[in-house]
mmCIF file of the N, C-alpha and C atoms, coordinates in Angstrom:
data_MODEL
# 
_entry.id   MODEL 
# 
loop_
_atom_site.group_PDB 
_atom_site.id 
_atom_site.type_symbol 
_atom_site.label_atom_id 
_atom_site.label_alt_id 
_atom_site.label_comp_id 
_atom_site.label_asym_id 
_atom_site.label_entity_id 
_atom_site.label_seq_id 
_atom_site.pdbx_PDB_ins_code 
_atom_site.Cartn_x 
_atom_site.Cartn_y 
_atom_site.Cartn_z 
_atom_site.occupancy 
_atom_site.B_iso_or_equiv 
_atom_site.pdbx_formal_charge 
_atom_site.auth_seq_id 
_atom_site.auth_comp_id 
_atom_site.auth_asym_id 
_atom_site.auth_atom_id 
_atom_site.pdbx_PDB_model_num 
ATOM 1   N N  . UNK A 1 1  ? 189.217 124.738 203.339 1.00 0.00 ? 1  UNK A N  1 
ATOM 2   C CA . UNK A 1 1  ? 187.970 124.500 202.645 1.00 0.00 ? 1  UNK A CA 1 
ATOM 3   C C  . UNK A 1 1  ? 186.817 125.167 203.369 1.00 0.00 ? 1  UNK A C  1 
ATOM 4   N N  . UNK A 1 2  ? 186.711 124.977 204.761 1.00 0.00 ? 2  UNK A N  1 
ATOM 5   C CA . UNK A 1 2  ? 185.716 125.348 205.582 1.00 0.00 ? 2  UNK A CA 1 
ATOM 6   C C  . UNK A 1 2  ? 185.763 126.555 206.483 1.00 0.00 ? 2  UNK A C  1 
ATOM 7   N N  . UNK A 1 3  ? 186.905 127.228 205.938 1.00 0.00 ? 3  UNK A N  1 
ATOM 8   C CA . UNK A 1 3  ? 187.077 128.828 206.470 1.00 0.00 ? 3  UNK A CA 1 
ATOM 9   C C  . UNK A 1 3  ? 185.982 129.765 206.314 1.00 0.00 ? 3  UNK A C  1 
ATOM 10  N N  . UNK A 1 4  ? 185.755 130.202 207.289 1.00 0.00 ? 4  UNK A N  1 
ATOM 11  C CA . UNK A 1 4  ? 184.633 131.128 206.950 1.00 0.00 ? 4  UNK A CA 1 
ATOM 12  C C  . UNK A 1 4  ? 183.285 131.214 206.722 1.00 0.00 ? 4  UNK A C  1 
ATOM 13  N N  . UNK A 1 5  ? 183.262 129.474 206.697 1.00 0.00 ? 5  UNK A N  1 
ATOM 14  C CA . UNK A 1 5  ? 181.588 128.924 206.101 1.00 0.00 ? 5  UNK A CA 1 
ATOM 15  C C  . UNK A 1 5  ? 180.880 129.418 207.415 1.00 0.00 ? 5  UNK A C  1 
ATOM 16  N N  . UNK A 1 6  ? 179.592 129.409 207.483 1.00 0.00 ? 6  UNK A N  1 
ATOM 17  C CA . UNK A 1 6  ? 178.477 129.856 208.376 1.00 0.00 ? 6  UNK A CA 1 
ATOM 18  C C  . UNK A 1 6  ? 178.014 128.131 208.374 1.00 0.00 ? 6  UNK A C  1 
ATOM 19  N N  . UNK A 1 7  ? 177.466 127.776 209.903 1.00 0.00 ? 7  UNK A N  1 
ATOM 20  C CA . UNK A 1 7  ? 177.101 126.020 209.751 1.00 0.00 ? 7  UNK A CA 1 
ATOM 21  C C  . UNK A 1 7  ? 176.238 126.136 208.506 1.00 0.00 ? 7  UNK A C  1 
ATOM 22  N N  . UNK A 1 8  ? 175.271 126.355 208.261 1.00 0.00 ? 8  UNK A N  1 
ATOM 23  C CA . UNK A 1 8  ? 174.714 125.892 206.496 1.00 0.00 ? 8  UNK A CA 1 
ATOM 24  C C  . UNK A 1 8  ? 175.343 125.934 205.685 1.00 0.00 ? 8  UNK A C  1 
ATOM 25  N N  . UNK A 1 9  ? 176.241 126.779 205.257 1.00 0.00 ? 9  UNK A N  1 
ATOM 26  C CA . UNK A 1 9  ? 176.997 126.288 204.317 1.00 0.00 ? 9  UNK A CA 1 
ATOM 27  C C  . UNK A 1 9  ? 177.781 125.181 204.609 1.00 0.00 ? 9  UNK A C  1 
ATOM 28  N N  . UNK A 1 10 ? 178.588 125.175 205.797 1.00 0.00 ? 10 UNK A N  1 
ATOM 29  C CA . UNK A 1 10 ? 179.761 123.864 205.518 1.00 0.00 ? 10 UNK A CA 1 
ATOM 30  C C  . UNK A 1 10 ? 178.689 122.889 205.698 1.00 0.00 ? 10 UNK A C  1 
ATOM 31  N N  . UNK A 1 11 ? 177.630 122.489 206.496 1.00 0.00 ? 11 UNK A N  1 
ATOM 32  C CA . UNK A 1 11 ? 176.734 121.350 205.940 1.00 0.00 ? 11 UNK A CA 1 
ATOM 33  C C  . UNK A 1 11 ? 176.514 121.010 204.367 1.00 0.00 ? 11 UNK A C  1 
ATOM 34  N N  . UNK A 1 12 ? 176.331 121.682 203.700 1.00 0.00 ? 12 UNK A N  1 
ATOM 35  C CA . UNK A 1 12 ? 176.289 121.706 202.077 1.00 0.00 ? 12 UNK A CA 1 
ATOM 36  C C  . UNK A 1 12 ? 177.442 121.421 201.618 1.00 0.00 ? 12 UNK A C  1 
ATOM 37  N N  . UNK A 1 13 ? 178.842 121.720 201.561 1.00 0.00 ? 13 UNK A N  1 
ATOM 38  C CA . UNK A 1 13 ? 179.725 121.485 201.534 1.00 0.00 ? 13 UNK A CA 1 
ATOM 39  C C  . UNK A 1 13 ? 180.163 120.077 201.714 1.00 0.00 ? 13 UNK A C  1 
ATOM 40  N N  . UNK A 1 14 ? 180.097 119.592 202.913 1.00 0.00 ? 14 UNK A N  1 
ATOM 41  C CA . UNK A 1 14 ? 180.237 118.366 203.494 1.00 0.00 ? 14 UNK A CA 1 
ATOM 42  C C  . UNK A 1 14 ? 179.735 117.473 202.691 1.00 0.00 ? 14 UNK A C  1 
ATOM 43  N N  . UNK A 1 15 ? 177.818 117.510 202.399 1.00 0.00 ? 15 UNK A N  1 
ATOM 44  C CA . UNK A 1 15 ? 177.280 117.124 201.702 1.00 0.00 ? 15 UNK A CA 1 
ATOM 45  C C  . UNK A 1 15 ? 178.023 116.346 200.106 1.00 0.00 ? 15 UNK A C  1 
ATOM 46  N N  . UNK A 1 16 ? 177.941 117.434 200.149 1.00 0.00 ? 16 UNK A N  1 
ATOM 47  C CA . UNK A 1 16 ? 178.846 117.601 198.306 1.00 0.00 ? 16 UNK A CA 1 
ATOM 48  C C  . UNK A 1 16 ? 180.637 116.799 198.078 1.00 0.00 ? 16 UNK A C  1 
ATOM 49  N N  . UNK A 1 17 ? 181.011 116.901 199.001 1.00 0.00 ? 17 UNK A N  1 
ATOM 50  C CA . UNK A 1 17 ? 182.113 116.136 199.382 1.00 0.00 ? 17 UNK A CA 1 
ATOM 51  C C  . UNK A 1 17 ? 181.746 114.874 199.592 1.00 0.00 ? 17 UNK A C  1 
ATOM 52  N N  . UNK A 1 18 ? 181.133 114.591 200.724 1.00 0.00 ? 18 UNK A N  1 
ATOM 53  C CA . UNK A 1 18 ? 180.799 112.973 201.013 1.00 0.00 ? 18 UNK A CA 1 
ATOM 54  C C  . UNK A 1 18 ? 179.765 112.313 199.803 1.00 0.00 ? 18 UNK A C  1 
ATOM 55  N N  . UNK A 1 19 ? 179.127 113.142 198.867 1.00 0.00 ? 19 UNK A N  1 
ATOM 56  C CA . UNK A 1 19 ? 178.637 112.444 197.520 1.00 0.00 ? 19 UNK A CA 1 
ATOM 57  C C  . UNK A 1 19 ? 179.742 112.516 196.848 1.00 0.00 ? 19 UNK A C  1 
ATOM 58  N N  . UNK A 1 20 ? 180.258 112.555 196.653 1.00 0.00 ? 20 UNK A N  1 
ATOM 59  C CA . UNK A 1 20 ? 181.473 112.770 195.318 1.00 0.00 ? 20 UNK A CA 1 
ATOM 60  C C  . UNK A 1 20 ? 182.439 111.489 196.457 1.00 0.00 ? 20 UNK A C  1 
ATOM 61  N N  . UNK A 1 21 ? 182.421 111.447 197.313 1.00 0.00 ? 21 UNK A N  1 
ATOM 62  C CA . UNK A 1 21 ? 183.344 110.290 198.019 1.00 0.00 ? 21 UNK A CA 1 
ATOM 63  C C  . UNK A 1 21 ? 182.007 108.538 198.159 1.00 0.00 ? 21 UNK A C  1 
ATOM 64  N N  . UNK A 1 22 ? 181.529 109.087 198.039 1.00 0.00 ? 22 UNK A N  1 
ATOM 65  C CA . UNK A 1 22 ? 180.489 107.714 198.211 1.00 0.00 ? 22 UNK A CA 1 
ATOM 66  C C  . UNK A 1 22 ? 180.287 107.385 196.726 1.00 0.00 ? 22 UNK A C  1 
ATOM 67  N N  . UNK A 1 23 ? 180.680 107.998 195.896 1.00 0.00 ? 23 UNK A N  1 
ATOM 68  C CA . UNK A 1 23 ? 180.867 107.630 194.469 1.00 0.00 ? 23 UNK A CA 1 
ATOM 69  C C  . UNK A 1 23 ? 181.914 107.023 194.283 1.00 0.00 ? 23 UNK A C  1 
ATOM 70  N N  . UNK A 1 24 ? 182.555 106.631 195.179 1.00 0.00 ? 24 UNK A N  1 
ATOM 71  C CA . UNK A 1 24 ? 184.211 106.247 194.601 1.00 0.00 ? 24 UNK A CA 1 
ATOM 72  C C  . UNK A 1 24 ? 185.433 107.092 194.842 1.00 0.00 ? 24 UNK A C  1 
ATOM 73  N N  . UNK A 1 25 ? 185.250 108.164 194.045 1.00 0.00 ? 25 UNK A N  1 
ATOM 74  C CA . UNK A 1 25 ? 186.403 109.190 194.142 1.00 0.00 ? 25 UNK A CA 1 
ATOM 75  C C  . UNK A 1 25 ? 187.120 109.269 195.481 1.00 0.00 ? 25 UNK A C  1 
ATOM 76  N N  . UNK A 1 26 ? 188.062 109.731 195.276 1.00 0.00 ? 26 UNK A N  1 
ATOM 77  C CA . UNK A 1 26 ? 188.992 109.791 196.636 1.00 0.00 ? 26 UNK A CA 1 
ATOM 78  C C  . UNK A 1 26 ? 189.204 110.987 196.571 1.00 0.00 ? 26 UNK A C  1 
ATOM 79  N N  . UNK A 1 27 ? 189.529 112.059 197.483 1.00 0.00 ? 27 UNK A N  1 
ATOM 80  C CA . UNK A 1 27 ? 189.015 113.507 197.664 1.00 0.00 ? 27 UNK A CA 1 
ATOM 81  C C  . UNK A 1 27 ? 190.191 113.536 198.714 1.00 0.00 ? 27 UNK A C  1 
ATOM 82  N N  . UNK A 1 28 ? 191.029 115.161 198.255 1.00 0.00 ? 28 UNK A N  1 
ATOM 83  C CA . UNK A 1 28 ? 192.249 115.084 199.743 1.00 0.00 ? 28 UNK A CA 1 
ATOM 84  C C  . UNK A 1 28 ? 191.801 116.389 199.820 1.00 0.00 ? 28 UNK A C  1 
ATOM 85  N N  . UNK A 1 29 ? 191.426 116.571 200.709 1.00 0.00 ? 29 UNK A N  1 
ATOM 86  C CA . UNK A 1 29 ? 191.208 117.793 201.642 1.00 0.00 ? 29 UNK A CA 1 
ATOM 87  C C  . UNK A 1 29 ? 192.133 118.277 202.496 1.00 0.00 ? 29 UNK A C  1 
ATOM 88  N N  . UNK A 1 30 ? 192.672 119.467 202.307 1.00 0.00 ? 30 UNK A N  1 
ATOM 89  C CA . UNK A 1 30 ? 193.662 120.335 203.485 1.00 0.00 ? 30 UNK A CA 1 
ATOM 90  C C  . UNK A 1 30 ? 192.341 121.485 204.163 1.00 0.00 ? 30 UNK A C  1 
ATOM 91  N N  . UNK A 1 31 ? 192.493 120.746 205.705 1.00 0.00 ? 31 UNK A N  1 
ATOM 92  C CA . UNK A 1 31 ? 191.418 121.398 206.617 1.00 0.00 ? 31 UNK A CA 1 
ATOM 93  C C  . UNK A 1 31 ? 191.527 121.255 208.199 1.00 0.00 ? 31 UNK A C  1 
ATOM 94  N N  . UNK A 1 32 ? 191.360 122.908 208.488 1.00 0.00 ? 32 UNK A N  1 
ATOM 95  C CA . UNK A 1 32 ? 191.735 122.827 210.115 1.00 0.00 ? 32 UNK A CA 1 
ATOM 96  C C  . UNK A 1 32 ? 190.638 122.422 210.508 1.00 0.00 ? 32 UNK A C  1 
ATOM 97  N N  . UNK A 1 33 ? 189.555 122.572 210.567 1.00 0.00 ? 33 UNK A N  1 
ATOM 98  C CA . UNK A 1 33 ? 188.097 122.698 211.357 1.00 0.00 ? 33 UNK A CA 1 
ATOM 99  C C  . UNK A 1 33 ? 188.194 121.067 211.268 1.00 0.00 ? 33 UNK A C  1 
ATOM 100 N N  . UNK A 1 34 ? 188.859 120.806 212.338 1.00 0.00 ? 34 UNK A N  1 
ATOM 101 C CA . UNK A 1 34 ? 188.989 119.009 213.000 1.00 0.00 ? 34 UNK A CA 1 
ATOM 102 C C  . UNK A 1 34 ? 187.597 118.337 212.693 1.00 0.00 ? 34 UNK A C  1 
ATOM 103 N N  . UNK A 1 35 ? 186.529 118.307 213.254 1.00 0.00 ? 35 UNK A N  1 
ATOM 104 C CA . UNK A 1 35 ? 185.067 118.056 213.193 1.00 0.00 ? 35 UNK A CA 1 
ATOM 105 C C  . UNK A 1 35 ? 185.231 117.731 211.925 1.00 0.00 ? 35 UNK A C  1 
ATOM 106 N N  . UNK A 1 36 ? 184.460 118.804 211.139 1.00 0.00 ? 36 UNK A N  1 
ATOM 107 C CA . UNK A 1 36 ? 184.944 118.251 209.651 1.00 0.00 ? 36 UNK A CA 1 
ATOM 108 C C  . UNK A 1 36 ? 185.173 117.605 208.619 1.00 0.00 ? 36 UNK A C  1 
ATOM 109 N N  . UNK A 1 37 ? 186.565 117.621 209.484 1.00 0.00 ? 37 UNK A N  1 
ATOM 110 C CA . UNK A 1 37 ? 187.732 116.254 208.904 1.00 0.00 ? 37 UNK A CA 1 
ATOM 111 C C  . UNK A 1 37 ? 186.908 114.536 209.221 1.00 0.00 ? 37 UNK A C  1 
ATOM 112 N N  . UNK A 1 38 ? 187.373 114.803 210.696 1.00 0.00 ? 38 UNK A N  1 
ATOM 113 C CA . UNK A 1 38 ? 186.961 113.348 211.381 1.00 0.00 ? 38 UNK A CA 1 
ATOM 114 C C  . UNK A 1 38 ? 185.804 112.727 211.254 1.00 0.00 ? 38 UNK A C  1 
ATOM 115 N N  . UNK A 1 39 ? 184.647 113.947 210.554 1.00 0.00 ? 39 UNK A N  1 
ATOM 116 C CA . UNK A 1 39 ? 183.479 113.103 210.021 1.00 0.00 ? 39 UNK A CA 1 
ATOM 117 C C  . UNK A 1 39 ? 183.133 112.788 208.731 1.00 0.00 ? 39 UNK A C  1 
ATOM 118 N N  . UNK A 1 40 ? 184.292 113.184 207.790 1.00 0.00 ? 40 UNK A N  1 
ATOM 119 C CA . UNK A 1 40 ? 184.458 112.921 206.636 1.00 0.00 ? 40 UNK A CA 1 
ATOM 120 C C  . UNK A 1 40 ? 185.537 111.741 206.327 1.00 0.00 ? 40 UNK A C  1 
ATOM 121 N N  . UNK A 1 41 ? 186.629 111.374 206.681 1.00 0.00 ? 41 UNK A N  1 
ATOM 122 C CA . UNK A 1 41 ? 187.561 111.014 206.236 1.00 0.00 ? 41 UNK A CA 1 
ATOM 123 C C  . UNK A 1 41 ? 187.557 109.637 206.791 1.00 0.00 ? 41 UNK A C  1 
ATOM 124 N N  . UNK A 1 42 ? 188.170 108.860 205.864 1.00 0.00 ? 42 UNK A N  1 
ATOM 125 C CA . UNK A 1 42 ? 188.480 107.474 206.374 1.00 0.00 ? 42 UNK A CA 1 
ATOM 126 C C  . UNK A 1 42 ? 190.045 107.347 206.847 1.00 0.00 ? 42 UNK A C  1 
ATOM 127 N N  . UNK A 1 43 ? 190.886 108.218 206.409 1.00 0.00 ? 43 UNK A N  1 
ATOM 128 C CA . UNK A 1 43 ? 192.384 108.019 206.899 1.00 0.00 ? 43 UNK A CA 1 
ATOM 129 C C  . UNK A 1 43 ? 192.311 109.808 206.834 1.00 0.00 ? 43 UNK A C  1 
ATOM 130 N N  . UNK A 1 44 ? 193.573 109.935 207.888 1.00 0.00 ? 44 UNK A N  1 
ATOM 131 C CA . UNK A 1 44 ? 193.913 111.741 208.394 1.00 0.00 ? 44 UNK A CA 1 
ATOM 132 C C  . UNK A 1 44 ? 195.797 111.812 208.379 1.00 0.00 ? 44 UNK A C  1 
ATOM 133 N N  . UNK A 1 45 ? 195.744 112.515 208.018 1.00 0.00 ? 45 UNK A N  1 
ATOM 134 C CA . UNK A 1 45 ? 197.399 112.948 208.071 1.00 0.00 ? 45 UNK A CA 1 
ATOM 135 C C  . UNK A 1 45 ? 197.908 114.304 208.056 1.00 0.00 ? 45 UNK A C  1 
ATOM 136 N N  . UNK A 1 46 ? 198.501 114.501 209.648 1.00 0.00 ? 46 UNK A N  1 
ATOM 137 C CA . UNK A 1 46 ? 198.302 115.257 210.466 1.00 0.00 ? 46 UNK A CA 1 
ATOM 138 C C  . UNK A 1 46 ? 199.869 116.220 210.176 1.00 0.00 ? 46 UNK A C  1 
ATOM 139 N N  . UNK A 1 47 ? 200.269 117.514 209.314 1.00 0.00 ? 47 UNK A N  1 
ATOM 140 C CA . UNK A 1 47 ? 201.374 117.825 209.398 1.00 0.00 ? 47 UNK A CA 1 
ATOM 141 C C  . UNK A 1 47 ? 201.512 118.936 210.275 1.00 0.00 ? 47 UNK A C  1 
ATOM 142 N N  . UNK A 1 48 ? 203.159 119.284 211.045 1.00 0.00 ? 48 UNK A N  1 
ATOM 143 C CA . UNK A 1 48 ? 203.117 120.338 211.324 1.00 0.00 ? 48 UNK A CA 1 
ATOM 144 C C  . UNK A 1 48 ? 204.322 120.875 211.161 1.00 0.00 ? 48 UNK A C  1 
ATOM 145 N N  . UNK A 1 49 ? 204.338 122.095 210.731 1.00 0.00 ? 49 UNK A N  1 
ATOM 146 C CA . UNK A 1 49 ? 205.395 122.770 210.045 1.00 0.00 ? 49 UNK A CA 1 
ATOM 147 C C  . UNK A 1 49 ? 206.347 121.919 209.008 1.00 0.00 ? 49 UNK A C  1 
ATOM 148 N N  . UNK A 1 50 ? 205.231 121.469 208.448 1.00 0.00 ? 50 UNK A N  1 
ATOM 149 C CA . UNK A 1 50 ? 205.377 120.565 207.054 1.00 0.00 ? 50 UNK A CA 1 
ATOM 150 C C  . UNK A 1 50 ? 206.280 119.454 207.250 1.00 0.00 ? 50 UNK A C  1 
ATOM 151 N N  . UNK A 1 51 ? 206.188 119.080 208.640 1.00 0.00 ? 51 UNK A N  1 
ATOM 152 C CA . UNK A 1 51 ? 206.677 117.058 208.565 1.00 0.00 ? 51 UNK A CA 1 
ATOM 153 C C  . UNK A 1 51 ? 205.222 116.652 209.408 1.00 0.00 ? 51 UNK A C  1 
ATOM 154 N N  . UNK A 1 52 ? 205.157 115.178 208.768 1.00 0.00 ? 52 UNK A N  1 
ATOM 155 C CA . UNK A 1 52 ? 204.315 114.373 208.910 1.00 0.00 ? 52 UNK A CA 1 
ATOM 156 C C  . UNK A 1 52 ? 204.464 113.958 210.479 1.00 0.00 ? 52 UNK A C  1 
ATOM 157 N N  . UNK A 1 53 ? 203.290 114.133 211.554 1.00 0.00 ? 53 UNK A N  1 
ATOM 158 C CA . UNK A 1 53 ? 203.624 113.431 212.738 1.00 0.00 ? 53 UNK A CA 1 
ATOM 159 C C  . UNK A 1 53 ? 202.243 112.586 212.614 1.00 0.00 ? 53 UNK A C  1 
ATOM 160 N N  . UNK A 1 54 ? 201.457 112.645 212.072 1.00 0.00 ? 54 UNK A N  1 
ATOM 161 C CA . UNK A 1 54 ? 200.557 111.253 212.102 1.00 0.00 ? 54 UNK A CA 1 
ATOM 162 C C  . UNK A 1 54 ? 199.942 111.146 210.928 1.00 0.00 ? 54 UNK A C  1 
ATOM 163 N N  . UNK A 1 55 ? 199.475 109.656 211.523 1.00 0.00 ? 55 UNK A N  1 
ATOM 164 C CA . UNK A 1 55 ? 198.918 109.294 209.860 1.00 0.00 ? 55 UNK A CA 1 
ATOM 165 C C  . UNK A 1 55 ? 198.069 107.981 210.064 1.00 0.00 ? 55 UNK A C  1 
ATOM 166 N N  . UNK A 1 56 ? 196.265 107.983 210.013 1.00 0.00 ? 56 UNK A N  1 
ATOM 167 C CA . UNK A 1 56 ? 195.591 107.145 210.552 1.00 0.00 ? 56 UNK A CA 1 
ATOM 168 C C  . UNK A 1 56 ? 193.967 107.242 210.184 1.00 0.00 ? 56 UNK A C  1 
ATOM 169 N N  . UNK A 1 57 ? 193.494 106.718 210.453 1.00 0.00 ? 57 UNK A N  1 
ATOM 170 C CA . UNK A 1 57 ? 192.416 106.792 210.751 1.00 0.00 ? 57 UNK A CA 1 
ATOM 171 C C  . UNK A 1 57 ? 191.806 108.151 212.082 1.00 0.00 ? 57 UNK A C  1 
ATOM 172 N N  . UNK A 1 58 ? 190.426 108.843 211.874 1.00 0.00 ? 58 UNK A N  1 
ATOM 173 C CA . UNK A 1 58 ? 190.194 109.341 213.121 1.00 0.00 ? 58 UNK A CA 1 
ATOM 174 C C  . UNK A 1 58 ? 190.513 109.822 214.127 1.00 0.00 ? 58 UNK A C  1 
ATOM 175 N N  . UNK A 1 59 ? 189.927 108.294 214.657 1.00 0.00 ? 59 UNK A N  1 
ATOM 176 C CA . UNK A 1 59 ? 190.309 107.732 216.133 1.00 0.00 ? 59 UNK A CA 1 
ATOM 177 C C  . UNK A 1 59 ? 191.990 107.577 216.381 1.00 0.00 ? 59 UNK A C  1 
ATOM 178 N N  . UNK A 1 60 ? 192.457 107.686 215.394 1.00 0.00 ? 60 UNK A N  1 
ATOM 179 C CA . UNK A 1 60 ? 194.369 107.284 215.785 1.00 0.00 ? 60 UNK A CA 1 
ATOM 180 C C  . UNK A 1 60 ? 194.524 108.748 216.017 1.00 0.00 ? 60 UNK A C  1 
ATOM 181 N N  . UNK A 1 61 ? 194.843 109.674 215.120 1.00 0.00 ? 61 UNK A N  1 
ATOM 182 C CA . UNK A 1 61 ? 195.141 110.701 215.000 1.00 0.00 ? 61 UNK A CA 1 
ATOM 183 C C  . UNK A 1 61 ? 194.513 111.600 216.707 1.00 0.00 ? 61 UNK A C  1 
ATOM 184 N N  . UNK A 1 62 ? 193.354 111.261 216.552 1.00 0.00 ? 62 UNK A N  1 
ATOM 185 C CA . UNK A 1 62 ? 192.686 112.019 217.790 1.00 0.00 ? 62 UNK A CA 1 
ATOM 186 C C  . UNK A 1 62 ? 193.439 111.848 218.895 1.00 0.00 ? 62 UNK A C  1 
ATOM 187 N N  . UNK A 1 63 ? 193.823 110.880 219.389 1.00 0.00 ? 63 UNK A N  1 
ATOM 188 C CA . UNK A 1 63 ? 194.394 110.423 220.760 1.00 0.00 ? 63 UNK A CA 1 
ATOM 189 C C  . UNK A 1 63 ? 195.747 110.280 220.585 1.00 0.00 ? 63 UNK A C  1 
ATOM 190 N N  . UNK A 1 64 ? 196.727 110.748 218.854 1.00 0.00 ? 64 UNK A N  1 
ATOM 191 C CA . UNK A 1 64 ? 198.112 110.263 219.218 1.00 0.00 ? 64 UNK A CA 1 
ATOM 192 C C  . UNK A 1 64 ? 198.888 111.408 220.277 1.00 0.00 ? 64 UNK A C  1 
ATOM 193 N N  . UNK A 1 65 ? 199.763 111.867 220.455 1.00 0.00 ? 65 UNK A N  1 
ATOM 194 C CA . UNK A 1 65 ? 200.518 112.572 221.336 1.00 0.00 ? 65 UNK A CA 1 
ATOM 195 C C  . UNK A 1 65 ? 200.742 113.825 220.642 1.00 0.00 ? 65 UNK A C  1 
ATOM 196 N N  . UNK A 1 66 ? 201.610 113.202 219.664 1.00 0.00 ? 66 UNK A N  1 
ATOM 197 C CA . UNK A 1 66 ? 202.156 114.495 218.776 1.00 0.00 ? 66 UNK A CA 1 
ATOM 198 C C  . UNK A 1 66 ? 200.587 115.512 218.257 1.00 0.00 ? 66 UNK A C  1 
ATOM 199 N N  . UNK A 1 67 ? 199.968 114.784 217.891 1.00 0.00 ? 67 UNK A N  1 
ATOM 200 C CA . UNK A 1 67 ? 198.392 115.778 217.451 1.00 0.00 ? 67 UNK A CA 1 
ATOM 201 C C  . UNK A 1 67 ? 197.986 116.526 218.466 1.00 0.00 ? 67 UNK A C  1 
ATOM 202 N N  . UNK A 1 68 ? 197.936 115.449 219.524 1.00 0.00 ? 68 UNK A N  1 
ATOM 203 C CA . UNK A 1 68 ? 197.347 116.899 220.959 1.00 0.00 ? 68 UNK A CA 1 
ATOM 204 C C  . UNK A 1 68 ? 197.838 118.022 221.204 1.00 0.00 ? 68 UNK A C  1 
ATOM 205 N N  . UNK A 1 69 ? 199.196 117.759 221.544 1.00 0.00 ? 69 UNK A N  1 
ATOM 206 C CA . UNK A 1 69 ? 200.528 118.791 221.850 1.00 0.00 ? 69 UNK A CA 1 
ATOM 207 C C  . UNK A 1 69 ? 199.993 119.855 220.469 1.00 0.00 ? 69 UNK A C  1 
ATOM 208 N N  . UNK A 1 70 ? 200.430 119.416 219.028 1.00 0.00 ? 70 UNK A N  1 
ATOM 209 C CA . UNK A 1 70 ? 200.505 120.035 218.259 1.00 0.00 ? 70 UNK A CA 1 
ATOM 210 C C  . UNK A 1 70 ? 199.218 121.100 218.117 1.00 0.00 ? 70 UNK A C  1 
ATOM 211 N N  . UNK A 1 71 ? 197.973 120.650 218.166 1.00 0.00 ? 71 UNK A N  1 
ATOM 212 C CA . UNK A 1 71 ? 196.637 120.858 217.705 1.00 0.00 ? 71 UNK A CA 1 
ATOM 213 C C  . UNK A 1 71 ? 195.367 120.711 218.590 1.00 0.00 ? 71 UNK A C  1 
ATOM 214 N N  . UNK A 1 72 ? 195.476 119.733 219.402 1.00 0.00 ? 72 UNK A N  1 
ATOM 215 C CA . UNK A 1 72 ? 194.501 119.306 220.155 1.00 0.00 ? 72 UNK A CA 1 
ATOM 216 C C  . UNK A 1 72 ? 193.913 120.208 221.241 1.00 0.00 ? 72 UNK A C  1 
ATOM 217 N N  . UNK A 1 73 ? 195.192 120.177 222.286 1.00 0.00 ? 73 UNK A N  1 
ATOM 218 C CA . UNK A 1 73 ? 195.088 120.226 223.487 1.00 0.00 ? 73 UNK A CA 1 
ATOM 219 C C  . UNK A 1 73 ? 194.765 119.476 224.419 1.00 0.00 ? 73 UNK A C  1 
ATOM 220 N N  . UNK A 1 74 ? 193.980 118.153 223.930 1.00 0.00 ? 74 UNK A N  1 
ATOM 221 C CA . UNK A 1 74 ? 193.132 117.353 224.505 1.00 0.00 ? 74 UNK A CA 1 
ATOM 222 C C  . UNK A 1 74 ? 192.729 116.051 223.939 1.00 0.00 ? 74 UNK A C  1 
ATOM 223 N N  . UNK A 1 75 ? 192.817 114.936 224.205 1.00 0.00 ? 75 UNK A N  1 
ATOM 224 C CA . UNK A 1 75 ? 192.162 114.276 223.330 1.00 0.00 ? 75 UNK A CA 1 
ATOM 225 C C  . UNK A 1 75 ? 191.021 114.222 222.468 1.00 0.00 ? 75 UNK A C  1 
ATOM 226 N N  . UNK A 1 76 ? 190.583 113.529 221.700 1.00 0.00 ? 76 UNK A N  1 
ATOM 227 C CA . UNK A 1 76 ? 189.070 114.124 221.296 1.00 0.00 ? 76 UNK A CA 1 
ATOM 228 C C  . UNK A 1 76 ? 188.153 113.308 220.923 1.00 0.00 ? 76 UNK A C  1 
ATOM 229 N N  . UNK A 1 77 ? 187.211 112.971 221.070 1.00 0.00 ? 77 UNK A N  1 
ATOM 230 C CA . UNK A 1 77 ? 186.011 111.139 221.085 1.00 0.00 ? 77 UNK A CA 1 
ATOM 231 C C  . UNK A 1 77 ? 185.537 111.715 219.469 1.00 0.00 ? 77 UNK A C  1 
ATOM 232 N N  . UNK A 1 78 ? 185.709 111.023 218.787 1.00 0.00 ? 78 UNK A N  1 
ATOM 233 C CA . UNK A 1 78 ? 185.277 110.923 217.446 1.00 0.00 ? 78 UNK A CA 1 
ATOM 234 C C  . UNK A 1 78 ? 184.841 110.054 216.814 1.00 0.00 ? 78 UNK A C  1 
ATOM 235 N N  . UNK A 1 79 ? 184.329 109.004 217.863 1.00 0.00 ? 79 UNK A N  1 
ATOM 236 C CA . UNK A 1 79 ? 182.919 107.827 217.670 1.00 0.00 ? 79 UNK A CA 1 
ATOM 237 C C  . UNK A 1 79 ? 181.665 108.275 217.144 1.00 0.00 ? 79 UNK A C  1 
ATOM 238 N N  . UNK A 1 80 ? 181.730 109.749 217.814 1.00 0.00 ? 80 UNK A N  1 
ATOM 239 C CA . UNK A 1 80 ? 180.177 110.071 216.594 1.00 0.00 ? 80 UNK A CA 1 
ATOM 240 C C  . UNK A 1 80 ? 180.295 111.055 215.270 1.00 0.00 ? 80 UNK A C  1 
ATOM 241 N N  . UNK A 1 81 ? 181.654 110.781 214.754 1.00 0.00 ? 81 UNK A N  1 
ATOM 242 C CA . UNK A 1 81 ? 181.684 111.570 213.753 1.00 0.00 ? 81 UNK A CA 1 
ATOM 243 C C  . UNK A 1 81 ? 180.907 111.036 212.842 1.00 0.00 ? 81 UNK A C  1 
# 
């Protein structure tokens, strides 16, 4: 979704997503740009090479094992998403 955006655009973007989700709608987004995600989403589900290794909220996903290894590198604080 957020490939390529310049920060003003994916701010607008985001925007437009989180109104259409604060309306109700439920919205599934396939998206690397982590940030993003974790400040949009109420649940994350994390695949790699198309099997499921997590599936959570955020904060779960951020700190599970398999996500770091896979994606991370690191854990990641996503209290101020």
């Amino acid at each position: 979704v957020a490939a390529g955006l310049m920060t003003g655009q994916l701010d607008a973007l985001v925007g437009v997503i989180r109104r259409i989700r604060d309306a109700g709608t439920s919205v599934l987004i396939v998206e690397h740009v982590v940030a993003t995600l974790f400040g949009l989403c109420d649940r994350v589900l994390v695949l790699d090479h198309g099997v499921k290794i997590a599936d959570g909220t955020a904060q779960e996903v951020a700190t599970d094992d398999q996500v770091i290894s896979a994606y991370l590198g690191k854990p990641l604080d996503v209290s101020g998403c």
